[in-house]
C-alpha positions, 0 to 999 in steps of 0.5 A, spaced: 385 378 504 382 373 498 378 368 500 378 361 497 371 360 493 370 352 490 363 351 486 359 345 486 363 342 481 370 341 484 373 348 480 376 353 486 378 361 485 380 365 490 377 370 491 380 378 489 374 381 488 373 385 494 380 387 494 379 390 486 373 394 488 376 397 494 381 399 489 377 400 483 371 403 486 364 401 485 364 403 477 371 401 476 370 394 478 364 393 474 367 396 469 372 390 469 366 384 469 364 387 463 371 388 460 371 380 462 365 378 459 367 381 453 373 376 453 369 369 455 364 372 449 362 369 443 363 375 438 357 374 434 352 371 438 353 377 444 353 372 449 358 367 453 357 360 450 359 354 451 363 354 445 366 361 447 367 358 454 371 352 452 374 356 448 376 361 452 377 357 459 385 357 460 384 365 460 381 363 467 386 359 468 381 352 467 384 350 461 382 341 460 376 343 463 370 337 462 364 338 458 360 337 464 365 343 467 363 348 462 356 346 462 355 347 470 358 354 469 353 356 464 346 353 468 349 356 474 349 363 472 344 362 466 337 365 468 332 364 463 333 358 460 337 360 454 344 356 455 348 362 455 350 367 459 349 375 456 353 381 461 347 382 467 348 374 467 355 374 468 355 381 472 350 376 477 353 370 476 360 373 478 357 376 484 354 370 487 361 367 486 364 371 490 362 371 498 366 378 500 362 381 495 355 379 497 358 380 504 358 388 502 353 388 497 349 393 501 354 398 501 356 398 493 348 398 492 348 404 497 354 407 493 352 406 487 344 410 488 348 416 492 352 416 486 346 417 481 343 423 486 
């Protein structure tokens, strides 16, 4: 069942991730958030920008989202200061956002190290 996740500025998802791992299994799913970085990512920068995210933003369903929107999106995931999200940013970010994935963290990690052994 999907939960309803709403950021600190006023911007509410629901929340299909653990239902897409269940589905897609652990590398499947991660797979996916790379596709979806792909998507949202400046082409020739490599990174999600804030150009790249205005410009992209009705892919997300959040078409008219202010400035100040798009940029409290970028400083929530962005982890070294740089004004822009690159894939391991995205990939945490996305996980952060999600309160069912963070609930079953643990087990994806545990899957994920027994898949390598």
């Amino acid at each position: 069942m999907a939960s309803t996740t709403a950021w600190n500025y006023g911007i509410v998802f629901e929340d299909f991730f653990p239902a897409m791992v269940e589905k897609l299994g652990a590398e499947g799913f991660m797979k996916e958030l790379c596709n979806g970085f792909r998507l949202l990512m400046d082409g020739d920068k490599g990174m999600i920008t804030f150009e790249s995210l205005k410009r992209n933003s009705a892919l997300l369903g959040l078409e008219g989202m202010s400035d100040e929107e798009v940029w409290c999106m970028l400083r929530e995931g962005d982890l070294d200061g740089d004004g822009a999200l690159n894939e391991m940013e995205f990939c945490t970010l996305m996980f952060r956002l999600s309160p069912g994935l963070m609930e079953s963290s643990k087990e994806l990690l545990e899957e994920a190290i027994i898949g390598e052994f």
